[in-house]
FILUM-594195 format. One record per residue (C-alpha): x, y, z; residue in three letters. Coordinates in nm, 2 decimals. Example, Ala and Ser with C-alpha at 12.3 -4.5 7.8 and 13.67 -1.06 7.14 Angstrom:
% FILUM-594195
east:1.23; north:-0.45; up:0.78; residu:ALA
east:1.37; north:-0.11; up:0.71; residu:SER
END
This chain:
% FILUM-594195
east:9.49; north:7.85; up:12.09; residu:UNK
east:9.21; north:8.10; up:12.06; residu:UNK
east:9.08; north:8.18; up:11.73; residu:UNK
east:9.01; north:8.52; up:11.65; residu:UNK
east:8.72; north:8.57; up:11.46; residu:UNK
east:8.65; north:8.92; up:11.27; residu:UNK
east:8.33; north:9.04; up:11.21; residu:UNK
east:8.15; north:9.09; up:10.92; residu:UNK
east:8.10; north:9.46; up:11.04; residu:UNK
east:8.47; north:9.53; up:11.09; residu:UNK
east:8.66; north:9.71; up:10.86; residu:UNK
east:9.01; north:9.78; up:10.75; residu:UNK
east:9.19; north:10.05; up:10.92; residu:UNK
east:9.24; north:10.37; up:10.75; residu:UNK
east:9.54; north:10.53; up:10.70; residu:UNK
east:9.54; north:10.90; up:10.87; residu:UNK
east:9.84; north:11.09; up:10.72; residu:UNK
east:9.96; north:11.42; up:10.91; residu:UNK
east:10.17; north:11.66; up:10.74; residu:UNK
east:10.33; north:11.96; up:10.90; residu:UNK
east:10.53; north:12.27; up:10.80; residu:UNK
east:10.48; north:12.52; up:10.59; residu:UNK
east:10.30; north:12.57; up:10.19; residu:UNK
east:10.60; north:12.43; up:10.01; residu:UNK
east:10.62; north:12.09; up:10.22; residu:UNK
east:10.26; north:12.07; up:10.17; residu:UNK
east:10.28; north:12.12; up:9.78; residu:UNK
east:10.58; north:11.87; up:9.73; residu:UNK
east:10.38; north:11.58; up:9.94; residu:UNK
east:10.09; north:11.61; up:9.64; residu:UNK
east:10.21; north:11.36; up:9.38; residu:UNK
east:10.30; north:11.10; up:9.66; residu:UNK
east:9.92; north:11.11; up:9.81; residu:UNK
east:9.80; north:11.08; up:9.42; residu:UNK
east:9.98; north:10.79; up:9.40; residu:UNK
east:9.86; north:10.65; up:9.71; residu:UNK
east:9.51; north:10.69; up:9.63; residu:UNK
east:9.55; north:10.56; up:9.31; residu:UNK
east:9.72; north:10.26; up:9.46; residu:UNK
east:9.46; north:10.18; up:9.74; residu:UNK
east:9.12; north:10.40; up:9.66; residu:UNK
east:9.06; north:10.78; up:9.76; residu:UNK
east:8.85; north:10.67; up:10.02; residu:UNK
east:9.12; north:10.48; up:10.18; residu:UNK
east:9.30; north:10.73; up:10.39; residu:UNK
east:9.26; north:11.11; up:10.56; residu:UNK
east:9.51; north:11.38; up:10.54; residu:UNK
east:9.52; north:11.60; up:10.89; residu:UNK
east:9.75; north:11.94; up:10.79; residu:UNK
east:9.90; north:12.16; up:11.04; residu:UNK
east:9.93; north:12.44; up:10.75; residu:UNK
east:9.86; north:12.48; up:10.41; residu:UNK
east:9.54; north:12.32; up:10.33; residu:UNK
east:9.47; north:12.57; up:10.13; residu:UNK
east:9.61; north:12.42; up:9.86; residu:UNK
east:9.40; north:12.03; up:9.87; residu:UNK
east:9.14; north:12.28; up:9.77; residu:UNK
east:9.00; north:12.19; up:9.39; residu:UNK
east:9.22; north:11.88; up:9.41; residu:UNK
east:9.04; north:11.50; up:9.48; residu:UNK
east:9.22; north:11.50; up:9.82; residu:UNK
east:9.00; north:11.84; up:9.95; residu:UNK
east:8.67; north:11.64; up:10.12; residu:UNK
east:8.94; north:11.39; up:10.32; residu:UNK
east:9.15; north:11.66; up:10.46; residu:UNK
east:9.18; north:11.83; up:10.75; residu:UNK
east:9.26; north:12.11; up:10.98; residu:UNK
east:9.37; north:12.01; up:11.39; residu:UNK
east:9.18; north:12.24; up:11.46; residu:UNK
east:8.85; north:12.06; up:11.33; residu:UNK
east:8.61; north:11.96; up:11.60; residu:UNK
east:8.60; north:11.61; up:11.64; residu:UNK
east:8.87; north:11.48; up:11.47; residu:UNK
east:9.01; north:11.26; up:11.69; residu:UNK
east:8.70; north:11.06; up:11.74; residu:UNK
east:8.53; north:11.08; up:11.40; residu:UNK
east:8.88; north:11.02; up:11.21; residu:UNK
east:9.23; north:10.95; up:11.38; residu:UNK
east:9.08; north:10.75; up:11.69; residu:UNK
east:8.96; north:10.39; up:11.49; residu:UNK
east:9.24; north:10.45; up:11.27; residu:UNK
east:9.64; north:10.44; up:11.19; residu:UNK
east:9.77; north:10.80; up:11.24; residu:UNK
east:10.13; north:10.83; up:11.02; residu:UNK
east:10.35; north:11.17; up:11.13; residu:UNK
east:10.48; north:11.20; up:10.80; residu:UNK
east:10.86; north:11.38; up:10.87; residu:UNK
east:11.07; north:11.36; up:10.59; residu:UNK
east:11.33; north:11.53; up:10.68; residu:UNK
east:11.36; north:11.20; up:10.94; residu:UNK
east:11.39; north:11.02; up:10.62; residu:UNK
east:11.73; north:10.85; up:10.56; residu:UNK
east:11.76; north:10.95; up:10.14; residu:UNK
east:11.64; north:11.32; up:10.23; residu:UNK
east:11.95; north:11.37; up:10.50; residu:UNK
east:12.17; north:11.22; up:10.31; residu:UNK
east:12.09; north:11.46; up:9.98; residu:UNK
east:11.97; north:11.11; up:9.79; residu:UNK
east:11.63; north:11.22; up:9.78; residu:UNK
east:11.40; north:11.56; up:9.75; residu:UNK
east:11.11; north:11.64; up:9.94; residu:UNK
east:10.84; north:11.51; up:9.68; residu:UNK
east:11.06; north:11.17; up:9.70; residu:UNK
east:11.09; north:11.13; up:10.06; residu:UNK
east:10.69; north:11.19; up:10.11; residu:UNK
east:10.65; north:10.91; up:9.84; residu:UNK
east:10.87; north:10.65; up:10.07; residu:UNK
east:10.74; north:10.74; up:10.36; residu:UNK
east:10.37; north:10.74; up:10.25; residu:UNK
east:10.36; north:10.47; up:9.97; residu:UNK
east:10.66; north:10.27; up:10.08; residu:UNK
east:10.87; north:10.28; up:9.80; residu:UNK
east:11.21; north:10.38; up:9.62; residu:UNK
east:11.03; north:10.41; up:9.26; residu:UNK
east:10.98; north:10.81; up:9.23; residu:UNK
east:11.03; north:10.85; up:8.84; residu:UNK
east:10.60; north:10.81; up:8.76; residu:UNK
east:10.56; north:11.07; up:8.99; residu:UNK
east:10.36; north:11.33; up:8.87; residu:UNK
east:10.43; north:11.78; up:8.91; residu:UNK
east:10.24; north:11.89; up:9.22; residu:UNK
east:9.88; north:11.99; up:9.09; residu:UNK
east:9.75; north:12.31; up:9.20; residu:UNK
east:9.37; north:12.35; up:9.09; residu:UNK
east:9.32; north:12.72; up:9.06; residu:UNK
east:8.97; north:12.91; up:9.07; residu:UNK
east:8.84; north:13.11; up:8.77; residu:UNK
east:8.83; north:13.42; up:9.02; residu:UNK
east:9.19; north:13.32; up:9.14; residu:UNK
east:9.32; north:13.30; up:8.74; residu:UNK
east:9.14; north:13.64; up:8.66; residu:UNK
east:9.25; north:13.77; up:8.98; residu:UNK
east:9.63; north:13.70; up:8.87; residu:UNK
east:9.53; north:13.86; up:8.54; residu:UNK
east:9.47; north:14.19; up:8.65; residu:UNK
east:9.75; north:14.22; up:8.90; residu:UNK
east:10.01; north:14.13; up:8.64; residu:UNK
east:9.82; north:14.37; up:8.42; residu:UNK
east:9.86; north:14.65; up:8.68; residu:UNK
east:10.24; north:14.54; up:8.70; residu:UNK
east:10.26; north:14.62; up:8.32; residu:UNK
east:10.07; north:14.94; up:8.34; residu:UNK
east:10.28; north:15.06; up:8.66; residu:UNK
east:10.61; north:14.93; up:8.48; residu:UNK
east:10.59; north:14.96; up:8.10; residu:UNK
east:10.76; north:14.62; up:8.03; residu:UNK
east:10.65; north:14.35; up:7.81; residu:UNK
east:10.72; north:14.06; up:8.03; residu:UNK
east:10.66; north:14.02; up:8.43; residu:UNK
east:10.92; north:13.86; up:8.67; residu:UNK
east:10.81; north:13.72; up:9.03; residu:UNK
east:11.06; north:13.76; up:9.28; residu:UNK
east:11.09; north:13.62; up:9.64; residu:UNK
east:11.37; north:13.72; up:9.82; residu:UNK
east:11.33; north:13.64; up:10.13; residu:UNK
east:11.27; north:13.25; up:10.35; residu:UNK
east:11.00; north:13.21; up:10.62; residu:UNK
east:11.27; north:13.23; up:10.90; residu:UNK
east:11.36; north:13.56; up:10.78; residu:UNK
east:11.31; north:13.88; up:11.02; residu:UNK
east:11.37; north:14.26; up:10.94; residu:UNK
east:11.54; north:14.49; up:11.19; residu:UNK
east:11.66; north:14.79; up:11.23; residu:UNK
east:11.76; north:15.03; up:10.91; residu:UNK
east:11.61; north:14.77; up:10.72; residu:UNK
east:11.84; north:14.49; up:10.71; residu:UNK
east:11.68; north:14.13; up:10.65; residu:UNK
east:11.85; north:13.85; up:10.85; residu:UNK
east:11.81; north:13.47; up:10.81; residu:UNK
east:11.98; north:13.26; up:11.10; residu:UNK
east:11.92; north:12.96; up:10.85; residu:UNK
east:12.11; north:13.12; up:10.58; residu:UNK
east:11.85; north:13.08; up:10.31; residu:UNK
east:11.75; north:13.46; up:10.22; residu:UNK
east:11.89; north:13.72; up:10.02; residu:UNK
east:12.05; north:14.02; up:10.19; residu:UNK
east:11.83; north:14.35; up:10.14; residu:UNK
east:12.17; north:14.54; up:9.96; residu:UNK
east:12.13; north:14.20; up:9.76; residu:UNK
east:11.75; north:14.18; up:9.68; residu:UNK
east:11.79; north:14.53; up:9.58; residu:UNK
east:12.03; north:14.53; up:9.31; residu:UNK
east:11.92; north:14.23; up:9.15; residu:UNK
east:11.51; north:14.39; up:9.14; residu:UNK
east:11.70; north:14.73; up:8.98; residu:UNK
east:11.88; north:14.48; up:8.74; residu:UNK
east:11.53; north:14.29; up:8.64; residu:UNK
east:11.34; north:14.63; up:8.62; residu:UNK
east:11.53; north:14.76; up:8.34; residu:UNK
east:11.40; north:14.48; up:8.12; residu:UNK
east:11.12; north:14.34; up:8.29; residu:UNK
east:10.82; north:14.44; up:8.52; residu:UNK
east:10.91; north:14.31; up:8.90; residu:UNK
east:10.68; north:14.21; up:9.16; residu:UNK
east:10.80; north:14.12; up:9.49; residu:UNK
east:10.67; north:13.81; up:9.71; residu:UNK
east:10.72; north:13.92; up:10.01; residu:UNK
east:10.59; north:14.08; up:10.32; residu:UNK
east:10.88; north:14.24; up:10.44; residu:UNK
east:10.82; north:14.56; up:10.27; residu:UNK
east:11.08; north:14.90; up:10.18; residu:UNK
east:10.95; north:15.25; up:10.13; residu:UNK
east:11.21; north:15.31; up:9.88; residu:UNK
east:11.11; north:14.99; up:9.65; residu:UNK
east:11.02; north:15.02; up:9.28; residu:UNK
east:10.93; north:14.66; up:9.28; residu:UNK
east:10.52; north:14.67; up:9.28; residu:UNK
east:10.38; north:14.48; up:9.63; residu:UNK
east:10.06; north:14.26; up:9.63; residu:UNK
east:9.87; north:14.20; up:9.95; residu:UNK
east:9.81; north:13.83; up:9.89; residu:UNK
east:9.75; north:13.52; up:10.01; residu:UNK
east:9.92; north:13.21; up:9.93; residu:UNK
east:9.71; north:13.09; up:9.66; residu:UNK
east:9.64; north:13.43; up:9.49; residu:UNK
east:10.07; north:13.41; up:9.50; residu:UNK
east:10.01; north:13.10; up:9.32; residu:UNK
east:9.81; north:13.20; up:9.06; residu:UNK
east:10.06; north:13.52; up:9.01; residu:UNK
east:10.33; north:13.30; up:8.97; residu:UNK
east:10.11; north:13.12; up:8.74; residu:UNK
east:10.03; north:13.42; up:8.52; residu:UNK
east:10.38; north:13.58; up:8.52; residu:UNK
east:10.64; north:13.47; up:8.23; residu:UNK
east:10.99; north:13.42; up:8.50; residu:UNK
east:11.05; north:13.36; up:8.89; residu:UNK
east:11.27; north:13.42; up:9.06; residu:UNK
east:11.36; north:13.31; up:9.43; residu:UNK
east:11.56; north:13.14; up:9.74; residu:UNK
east:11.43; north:12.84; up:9.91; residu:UNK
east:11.09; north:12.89; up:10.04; residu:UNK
east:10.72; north:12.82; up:9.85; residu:UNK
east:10.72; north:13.03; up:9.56; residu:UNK
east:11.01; north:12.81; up:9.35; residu:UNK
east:10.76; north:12.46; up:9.47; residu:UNK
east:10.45; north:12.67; up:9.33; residu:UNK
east:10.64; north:12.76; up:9.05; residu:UNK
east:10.75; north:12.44; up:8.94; residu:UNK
east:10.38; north:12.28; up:8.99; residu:UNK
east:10.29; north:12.51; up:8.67; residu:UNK
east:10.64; north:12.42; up:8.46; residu:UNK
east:10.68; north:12.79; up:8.51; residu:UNK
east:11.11; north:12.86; up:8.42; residu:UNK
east:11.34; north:13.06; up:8.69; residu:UNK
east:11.63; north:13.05; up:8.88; residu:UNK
east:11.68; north:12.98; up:9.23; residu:UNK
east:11.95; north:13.11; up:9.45; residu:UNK
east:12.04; north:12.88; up:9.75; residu:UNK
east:12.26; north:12.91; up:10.05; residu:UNK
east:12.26; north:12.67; up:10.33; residu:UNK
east:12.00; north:12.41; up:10.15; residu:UNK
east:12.12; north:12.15; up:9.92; residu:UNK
east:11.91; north:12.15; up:9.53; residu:UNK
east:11.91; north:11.77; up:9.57; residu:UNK
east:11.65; north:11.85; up:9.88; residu:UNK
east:11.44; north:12.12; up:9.81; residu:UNK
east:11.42; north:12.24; up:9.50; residu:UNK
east:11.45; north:12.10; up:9.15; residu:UNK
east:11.78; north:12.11; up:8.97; residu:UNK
east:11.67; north:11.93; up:8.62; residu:UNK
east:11.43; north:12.25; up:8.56; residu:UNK
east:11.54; north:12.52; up:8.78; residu:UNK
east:11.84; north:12.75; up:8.71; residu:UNK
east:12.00; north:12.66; up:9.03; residu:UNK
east:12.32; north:13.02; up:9.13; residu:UNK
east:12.48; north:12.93; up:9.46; residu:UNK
east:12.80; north:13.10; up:9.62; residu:UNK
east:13.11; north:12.95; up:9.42; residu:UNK
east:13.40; north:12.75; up:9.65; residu:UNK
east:13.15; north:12.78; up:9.98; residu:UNK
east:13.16; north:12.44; up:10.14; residu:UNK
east:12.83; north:12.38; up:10.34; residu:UNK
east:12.66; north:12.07; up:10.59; residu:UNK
east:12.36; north:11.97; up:10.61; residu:UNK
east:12.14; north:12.13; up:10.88; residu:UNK
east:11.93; north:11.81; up:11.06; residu:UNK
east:11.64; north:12.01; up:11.16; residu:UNK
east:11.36; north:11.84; up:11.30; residu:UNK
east:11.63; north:11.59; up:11.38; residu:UNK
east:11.86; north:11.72; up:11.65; residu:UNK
east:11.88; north:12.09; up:11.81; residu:UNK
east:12.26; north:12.13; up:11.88; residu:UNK
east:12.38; north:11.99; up:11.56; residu:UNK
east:12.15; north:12.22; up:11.35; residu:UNK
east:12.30; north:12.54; up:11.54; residu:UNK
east:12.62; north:12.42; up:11.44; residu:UNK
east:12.55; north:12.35; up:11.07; residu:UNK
east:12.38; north:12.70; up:11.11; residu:UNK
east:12.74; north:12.87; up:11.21; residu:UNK
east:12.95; north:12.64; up:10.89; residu:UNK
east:12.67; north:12.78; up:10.65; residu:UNK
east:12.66; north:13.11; up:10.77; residu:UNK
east:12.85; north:13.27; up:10.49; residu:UNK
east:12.63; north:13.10; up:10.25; residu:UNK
east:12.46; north:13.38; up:10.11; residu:UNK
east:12.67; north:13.60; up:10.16; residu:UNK
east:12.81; north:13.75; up:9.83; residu:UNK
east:13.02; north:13.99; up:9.74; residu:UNK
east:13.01; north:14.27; up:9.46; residu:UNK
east:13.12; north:14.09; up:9.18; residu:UNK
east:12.98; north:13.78; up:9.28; residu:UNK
east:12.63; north:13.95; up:9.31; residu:UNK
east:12.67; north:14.11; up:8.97; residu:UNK
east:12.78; north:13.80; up:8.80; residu:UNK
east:12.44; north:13.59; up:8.96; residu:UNK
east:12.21; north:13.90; up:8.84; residu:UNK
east:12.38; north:13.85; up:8.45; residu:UNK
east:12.29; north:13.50; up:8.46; residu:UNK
east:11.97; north:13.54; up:8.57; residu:UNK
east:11.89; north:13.79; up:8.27; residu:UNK
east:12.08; north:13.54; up:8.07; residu:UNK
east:11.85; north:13.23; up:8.14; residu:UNK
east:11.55; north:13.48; up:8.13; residu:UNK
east:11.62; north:13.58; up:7.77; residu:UNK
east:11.71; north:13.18; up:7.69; residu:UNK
east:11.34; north:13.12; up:7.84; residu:UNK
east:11.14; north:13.38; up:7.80; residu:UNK
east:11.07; north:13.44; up:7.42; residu:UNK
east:10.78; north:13.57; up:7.23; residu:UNK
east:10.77; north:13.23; up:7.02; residu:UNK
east:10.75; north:13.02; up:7.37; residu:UNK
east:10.66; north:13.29; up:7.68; residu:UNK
east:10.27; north:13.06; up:7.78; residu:UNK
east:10.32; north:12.77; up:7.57; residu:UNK
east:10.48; north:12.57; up:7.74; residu:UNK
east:10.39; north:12.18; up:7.68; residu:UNK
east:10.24; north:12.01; up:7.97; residu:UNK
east:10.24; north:11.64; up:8.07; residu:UNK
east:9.87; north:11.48; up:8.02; residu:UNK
east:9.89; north:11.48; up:8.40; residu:UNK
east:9.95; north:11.82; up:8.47; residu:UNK
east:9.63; north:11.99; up:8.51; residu:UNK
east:9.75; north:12.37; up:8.39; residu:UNK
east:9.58; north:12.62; up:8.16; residu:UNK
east:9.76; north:12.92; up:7.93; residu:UNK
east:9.65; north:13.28; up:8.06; residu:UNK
east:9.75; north:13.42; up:7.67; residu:UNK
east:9.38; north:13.39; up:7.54; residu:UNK
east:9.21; north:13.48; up:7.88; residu:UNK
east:9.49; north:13.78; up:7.89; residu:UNK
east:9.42; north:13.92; up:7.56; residu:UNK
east:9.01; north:13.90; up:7.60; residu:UNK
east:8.99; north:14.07; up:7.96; residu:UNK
east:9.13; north:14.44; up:8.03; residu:UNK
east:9.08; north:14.47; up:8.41; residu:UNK
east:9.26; north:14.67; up:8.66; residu:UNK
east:9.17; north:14.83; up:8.98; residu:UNK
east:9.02; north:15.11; up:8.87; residu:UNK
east:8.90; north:14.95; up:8.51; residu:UNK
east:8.59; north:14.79; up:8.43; residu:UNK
east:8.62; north:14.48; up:8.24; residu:UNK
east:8.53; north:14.55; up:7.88; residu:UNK
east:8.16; north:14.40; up:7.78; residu:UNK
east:8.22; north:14.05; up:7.68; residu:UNK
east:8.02; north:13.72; up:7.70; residu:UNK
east:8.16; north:13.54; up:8.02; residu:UNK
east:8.05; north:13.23; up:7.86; residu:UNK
east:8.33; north:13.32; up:7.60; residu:UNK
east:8.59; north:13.42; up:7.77; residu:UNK
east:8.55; north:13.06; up:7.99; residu:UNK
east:8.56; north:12.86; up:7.64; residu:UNK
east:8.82; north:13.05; up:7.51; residu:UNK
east:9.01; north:12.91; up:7.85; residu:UNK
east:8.87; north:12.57; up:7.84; residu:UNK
east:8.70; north:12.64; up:8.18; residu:UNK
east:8.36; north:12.47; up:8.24; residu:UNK
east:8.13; north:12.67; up:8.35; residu:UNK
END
């Protein structure tokens, strides 16, 4: 039998992970790829992103990841190593509702049922990015006269508007616009509203930010409540222990979103089935048609999940806890109370004369 024989100059193969879909997917596969590289060395694997590498920025993962676009990539990084498609919606506890998103990224990237040391999502924020967030909930409380600022996001990615201004999901995950309305009009006579959306209404009090994902981030951050369906905002939400309730329709809280902290409203005695996307065309269309009702509400029903929103919001949001929240050692987050009380910008403010170099200890932010 031949011996092989390995060369000093050969080295392990790498591990090149590649994660698709959209923000949220990309935020929930954090704490598995800190585990991993705490497991086997930072320097022991790439991470190729088809969306949402926004947010490895500020984070140790940022110099090994990359877009498809990047020129070379194939035969400076995936070619001499193992490229892994990481799916986990193709991952047997995720379709069968035994594990979320964050846990199904940890078994299919570090091989492993143990998911209870796994860390919040880390999102590393910018000093421009905090201050940034500042001022716009600033402007919300100057538009809106309220003490306390709620984010709402109404609508999923696969939503579309048509005519006369109706919002329709074919995935049954998004609010109806008569819905979305009278639950904003319900907030805004208690607390100051911004919408996360970019499906915009003329006749909408709720103030609109022209944003991108991470100045959302930092908003959501900054604000005291969220509230939202299944889409990004709720995973950003949760990476800064923010509280908030999240109305679901055709998506399962076991999946996608995070029962032990959210306050989770869904349509009472409405059976639904799991949708296999990713998995099989034919049988997702018909879990679309079982779960088309799913967000569907009627009056009462609508007025009942607006009173327990403000319900948990006065539970949560208090003047004795509203920013101090307690964080884990491993969640990198930072109160905007100080920072909110020192700087007084808006749009068409200057920022009071102040030190920088105290408003970034009064923070904790290096300089």
């Amino acid at each position: 039998m031949k011996k092989e024989i390995t060369s000093p100059n050969e080295r392990a193969r790498k591990k090149v992970f590649m994660v698709s879909g959209g923000a949220g997917r990309i935020i929930c596969s954090l704490p598995a790829f800190e585990r991993y590289a705490w497991d086997n060395g930072p320097d022991s694997f790439y991470i190729v992103s088809q969306s949402g590498l926004e947010f490895f920025l500020g984070t140790q993962f940022q110099d090994i990841s990359f877009d498809p676009g990047h020129k070379g990539l194939f035969k400076n990084i995936i070619k001499d190593n193992d490229l892994i498609n990481l799916e986990p919606y193709q991952e047997h506890g995720y379709y069968n509702q035994e594990n979320s998103l964050t846990e199904s990224f940890n078994k299919l990237i570090n091989d492993t049922d143990q998911h209870s040391t796994l860390s919040k999502p880390k999102i590393v924020l910018s000093k421009i990015e905090e201050i940034n967030a500042v001022n716009t909930v600033k402007l919300a409380k100057k538009q809106q006269g309220k003490k306390y600022t709620v984010v709402i996001q109404p609508f999923g990615r696969s939503s579309t508007q048509h005519d006369g201004g109706h919002v329709i999901d074919e995935s049954s995950r998004s609010l109806s616009t008569d819905d979305y309305f009278y639950i904003s009009e319900q907030l805004r006579k208690h607390y100051n509203v911004i919408s996360m959306t970019e499906i915009k209404f003329d006749n909408d009090d709720n103030m609109y930010v022209e944003a991108d994902l991470r100045h959302w981030a930092s908003i959501i951050d900054t604000a005291d409540y969220f509230v939202g369906v299944d889409s990004c905002g709720q995973h950003m939400a949760y990476a800064f222990d923010k509280p908030g309730s999240v109305i679901l329709g055709s998506t399962f809280a076991e999946n996608i979103s995070y029962p032990k902290h959210f306050n989770i409203i869904e349509k009472p005695n409405t059976p639904k089935v799991y949708s296999p996307i990713r998995i099989e065309g034919l049988d997702s269309e018909l879990a679309n048609r079982v779960n088309d009702s799913c967000m569907d509400f009627t009056r009462n029903e609508i007025e009942d999940i607006a009173n327990n929103i403000l319900k948990d919001i006065e539970k949560k949001v208090k003047p004795d806890v509203v920013r101090s929240t307690t964080f884990s050692p491993k969640q990198k987050s930072k109160s905007k109370k100080t920072l909110d009380q020192i700087i007084d910008i808006t749009p068409t403010q200057k920022p009071k004369k102040l030190p920088i170099d105290k408003v970034l200890a009064a923070n904790n932010i290096k300089s």
